[in-house]
C-alpha positions as CSV (number, residue, x, y, z in Angstrom):
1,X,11.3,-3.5,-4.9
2,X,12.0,-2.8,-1.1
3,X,14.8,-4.7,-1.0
4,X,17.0,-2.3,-4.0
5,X,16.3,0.3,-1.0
6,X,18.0,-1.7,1.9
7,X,18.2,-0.7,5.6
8,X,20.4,2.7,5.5
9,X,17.7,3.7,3.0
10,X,14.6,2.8,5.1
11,X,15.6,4.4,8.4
12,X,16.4,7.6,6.1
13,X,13.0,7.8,4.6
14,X,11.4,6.9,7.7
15,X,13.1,9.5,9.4
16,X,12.5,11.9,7.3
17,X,8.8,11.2,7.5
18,X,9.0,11.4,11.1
19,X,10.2,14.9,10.3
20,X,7.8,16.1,8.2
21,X,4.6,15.0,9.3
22,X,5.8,14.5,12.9
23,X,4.7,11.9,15.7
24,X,1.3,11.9,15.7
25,X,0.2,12.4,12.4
26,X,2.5,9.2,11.2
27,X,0.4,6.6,12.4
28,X,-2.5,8.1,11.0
29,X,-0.7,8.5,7.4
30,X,-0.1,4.6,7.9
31,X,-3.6,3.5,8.6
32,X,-4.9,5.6,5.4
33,X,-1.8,4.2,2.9
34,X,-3.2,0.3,4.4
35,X,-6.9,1.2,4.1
36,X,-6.0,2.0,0.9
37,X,-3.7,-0.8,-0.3
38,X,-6.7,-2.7,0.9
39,X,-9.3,-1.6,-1.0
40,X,-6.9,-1.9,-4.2
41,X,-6.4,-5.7,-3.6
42,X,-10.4,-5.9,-2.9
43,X,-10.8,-4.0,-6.5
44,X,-8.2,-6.1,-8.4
45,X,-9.8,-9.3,-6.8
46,X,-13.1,-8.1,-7.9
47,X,-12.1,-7.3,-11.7
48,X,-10.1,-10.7,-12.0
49,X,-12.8,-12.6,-10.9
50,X,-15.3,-10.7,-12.7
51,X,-13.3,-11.5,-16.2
52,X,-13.0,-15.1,-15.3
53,X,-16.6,-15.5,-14.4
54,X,-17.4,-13.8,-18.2
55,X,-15.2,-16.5,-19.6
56,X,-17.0,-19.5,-18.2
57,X,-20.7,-18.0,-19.1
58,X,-19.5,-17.8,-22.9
């Protein structure tokens, strides 16, 4: 997926960020999207081993 963008895309989106939100709110937009993506891979890893753990007990 990130690599259809390529560079010239990637600086323009994050400079346009930079623009919008500014500085000092872009770091903080960064740790929320990566707590998030966390938690995400923490819920997916909990529902696939969930289902595979219901497989074995039948």
């Amino acid at each position: 997926m990130l690599s259809s963008i390529g560079i010239p895309g990637l600086i323009l989106i994050l400079t346009i960020a930079l623009v919008i939100f500014g500085p000092k709110k872009l770091p903080e937009i960064g740790k929320a999207a990566g707590e998030t993506l966390k938690e995400f891979k923490n819920s997916a890893r909990d529902l696939t081993s969930d289902s595979s753990e219901e497989k074995t007990n039948k």
